[in-house]
C-alpha positions as CSV (number, residue, x, y, z in Angstrom):
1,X,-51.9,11.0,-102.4
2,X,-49.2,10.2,-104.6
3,X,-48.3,12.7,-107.5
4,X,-49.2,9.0,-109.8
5,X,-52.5,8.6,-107.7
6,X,-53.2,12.4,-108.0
7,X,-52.4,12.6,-112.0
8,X,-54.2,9.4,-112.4
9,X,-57.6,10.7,-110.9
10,X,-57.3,13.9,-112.6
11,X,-56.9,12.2,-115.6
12,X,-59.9,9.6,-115.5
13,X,-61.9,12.6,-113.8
14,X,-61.2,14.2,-116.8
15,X,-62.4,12.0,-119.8
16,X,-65.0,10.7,-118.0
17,X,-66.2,14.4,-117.4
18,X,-65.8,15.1,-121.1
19,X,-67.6,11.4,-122.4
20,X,-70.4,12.1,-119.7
21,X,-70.9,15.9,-121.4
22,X,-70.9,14.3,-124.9
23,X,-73.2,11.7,-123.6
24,X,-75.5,15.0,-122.5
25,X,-75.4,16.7,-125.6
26,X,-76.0,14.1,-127.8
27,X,-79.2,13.5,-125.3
28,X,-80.0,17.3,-125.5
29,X,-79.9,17.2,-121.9
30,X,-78.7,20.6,-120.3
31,X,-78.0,18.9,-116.7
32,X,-76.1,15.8,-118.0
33,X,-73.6,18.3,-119.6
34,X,-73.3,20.8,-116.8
35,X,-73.0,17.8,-114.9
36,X,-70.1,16.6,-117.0
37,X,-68.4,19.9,-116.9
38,X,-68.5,19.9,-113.2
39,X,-66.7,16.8,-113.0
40,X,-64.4,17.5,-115.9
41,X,-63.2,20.7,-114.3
42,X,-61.0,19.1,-111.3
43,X,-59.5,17.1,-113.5
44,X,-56.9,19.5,-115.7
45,X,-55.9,21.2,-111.6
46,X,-55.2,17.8,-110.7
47,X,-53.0,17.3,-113.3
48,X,-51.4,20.4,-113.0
49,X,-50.4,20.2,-109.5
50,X,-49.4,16.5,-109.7
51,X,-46.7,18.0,-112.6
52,X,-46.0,20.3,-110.2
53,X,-44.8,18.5,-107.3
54,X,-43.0,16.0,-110.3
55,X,-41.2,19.0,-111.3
56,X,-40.2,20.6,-107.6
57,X,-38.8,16.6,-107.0
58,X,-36.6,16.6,-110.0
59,X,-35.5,20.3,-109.7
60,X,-34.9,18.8,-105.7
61,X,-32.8,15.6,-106.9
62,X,-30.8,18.0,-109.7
63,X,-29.4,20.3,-106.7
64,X,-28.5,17.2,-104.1
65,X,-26.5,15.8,-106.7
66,X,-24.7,19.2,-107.5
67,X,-24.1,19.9,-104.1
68,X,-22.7,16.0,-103.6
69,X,-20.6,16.7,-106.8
70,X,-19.6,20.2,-104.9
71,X,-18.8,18.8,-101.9
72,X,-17.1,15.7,-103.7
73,X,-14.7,18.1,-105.6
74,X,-13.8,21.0,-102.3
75,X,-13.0,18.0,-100.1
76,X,-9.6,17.5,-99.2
77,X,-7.7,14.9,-100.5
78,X,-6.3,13.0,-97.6
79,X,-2.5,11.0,-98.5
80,X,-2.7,7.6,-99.3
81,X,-2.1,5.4,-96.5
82,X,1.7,5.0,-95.4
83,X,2.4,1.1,-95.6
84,X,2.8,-0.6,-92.1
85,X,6.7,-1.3,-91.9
């Protein structure tokens, strides 16, 4: 799953966790809340890990490009071309 996918289902497992366990309590119904806490409780790890990932991908793109840049700057620079005569 996609780190968008995965922080997009953490996110709606969230809210909907936390509006279901509101829904519960204004009922005064013990299993509708523990029921929304279960399903509320994924949702903050998937949200986590999705950042996660985002932040070992942008950490990844940061050294390519320094090591381009490294490489760019050690390479030899060949002499122009001489001119056919």
């Amino acid at each position: 799953m996609s780190i968008r996918g995965r922080t997009l289902l953490g996110a709606v497992l969230l809210f909907v966790g936390l509006l279901v366990a509101t829904g519960g309590s204004i009922k005064h119904s013990t299993g509708v809340v523990w029921f929304g806490f279960a399903m509320a409780a994924p949702g903050p790890l998937l949200i986590f890990l999705a950042f996660r990932d985002m932040m070992a991908e942008i950490g990844d793109a940061g050294r390519r490009a320094e090591e381009a840049m490294r490489r760019e700057i050690s390479g030899k620079n060949s002499p122009p071309p001489k001119p056919p005569t």
